[in-house]
N, C-alpha and C positions, 0 to 999 in steps of 0.2 A: 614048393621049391625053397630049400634053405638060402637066405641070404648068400647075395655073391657080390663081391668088388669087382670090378671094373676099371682101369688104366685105357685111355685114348689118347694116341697119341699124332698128329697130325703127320701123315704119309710122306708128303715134299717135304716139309722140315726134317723127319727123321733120316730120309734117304739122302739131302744134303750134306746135312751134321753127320751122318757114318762115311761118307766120300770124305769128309775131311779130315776126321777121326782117322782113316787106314792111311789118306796121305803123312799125317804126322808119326805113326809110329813108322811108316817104313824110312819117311826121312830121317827117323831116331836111331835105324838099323836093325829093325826087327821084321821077320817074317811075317806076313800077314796072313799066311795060307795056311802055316802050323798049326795043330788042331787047338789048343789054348789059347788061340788069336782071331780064330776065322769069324768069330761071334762080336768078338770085344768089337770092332766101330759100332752096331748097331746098339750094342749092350750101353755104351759110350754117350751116343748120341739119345738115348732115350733117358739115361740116368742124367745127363744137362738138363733136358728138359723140367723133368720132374724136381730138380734143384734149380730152377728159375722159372716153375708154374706161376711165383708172384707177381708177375709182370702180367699176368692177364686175369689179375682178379683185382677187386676192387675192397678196401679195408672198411673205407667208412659205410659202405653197402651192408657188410656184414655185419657192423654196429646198428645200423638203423634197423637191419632184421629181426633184433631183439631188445628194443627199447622199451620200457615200460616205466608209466607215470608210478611213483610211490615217492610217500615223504619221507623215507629213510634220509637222513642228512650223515651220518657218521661214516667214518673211515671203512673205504672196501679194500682188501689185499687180496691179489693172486700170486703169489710168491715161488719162486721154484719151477718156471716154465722154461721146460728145455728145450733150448733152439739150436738149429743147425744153419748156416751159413756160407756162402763163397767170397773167401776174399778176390773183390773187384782187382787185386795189383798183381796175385800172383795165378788165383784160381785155385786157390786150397782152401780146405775148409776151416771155420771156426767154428766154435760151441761153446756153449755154457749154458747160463739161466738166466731167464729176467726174475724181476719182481717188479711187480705194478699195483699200486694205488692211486684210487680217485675216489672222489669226498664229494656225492650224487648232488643234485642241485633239482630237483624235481623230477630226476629220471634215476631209471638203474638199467642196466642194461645184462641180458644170461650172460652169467660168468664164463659159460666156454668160449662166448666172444671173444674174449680178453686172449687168450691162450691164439687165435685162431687170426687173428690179426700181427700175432708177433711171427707166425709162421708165414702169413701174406708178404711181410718185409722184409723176413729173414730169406727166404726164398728168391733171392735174386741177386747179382753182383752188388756186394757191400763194403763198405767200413760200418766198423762199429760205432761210428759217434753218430754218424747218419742215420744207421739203424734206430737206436736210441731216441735220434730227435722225429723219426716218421712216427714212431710207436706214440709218443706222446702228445705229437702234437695235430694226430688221429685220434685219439681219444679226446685231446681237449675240443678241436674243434666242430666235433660230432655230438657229445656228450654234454657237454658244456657246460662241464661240471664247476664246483666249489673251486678244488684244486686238482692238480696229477701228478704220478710221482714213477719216474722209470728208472729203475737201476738195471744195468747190465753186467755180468759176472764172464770173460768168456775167455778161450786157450785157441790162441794163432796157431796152423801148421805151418804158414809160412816163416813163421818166429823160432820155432821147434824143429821143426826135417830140412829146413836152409837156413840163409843169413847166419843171423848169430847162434842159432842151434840152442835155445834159452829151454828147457825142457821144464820147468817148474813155475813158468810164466804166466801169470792171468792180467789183463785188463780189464780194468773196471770203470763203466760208464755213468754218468747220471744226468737227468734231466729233472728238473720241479715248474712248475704252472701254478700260480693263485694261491690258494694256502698254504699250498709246501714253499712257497718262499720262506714264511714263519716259520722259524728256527724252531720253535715246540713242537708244531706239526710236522716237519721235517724229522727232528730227533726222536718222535714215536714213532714214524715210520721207518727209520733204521732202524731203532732198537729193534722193532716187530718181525722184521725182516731177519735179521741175525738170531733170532732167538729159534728154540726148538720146540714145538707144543709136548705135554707130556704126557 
């Protein structure tokens, strides 16, 4: 049998969340029985879900799952990890990219790690500065590395489709741990991070 994906979703929860999903759009004034509607609460309530799976997995687990002793000491970069988001104020989404380094201290741990824990965080009612500070200070505290270093790149809908309607808008996070206080280590890891390999 060829490989198959799998989505589970828990039955009470979904049939809650779609009762509440059809009570808000008819309070919004839309028909719920229309054939382009009759689907959407459950379509609704299963797509919440799976944009707040974070909440029942565990980050630093995931780290420990792939820890290995080596004396690597130098600069590790995963750059360009695109995340998706809810903002916790309005319930719209944001996106962008991290980049993340960390400078191993007797461990390394699989690089999809890294990617895989920004998705654990990202995956649940957020801000972005919060976001930024779990990612890094999940890997400091796990990894327990040299240094760590998180930047966040990302574009608000609630900034963009309401409020101020800012269309060309990003925010930019960061967080640094142990060596990337050091302004040299810091400024390599910019540079590295902005740069394009060729």
């Amino acid at each position: 049998m060829p490989y198959q994906k799998f989505e589970e979703y828990n039955i009470k929860v979904t049939d809650d969340v779609k009762q509440r999903y059809k009570k808000i759009i008819e309070d919004l004034g839309e028909d719920t029985n229309r054939d382009g509607l009759l689907k959407t609460p459950e379509r609704a309530s299963k797509a919440m879900q799976f944009l707040t799976q974070g909440y029942s997995q565990d980050a630093a687990d995931v780290l420990k799952s792939a820890m290995f002793k080596e004396s690597y000491n130098e600069m590790v970069i995963v750059k360009d990890i695109e995340l998706y988001s809810l903002c916790e104020h309005h319930i719209l989404p944001f996106f962008g990219k991290a980049h993340i380094a960390y400078i191993p201290n007797g461990h390394i741990v699989g690089l999809s790690k890294i990617p895989r824990i920004v998705d654990i965080f990202s995956r649940r009612l957020q801000v972005q500065e919060r976001l930024t500070e779990q990612i890094l200070n999940c890997i400091n505290d796990t990894l327990k590395p040299e240094g760590v270093a998180v930047v966040i790149e990302a574009s608000h809908m609630c900034m963009m489709m309401r409020g101020v309607q800012k269309q060309n808008s990003t925010t930019t996070t960061s967080g640094f741990r142990g060596a990337f206080k050091n302004i040299e280590t810091r400024t390599e890891f910019l540079k590295l991070i902005s740069e394009k390999l060729s």
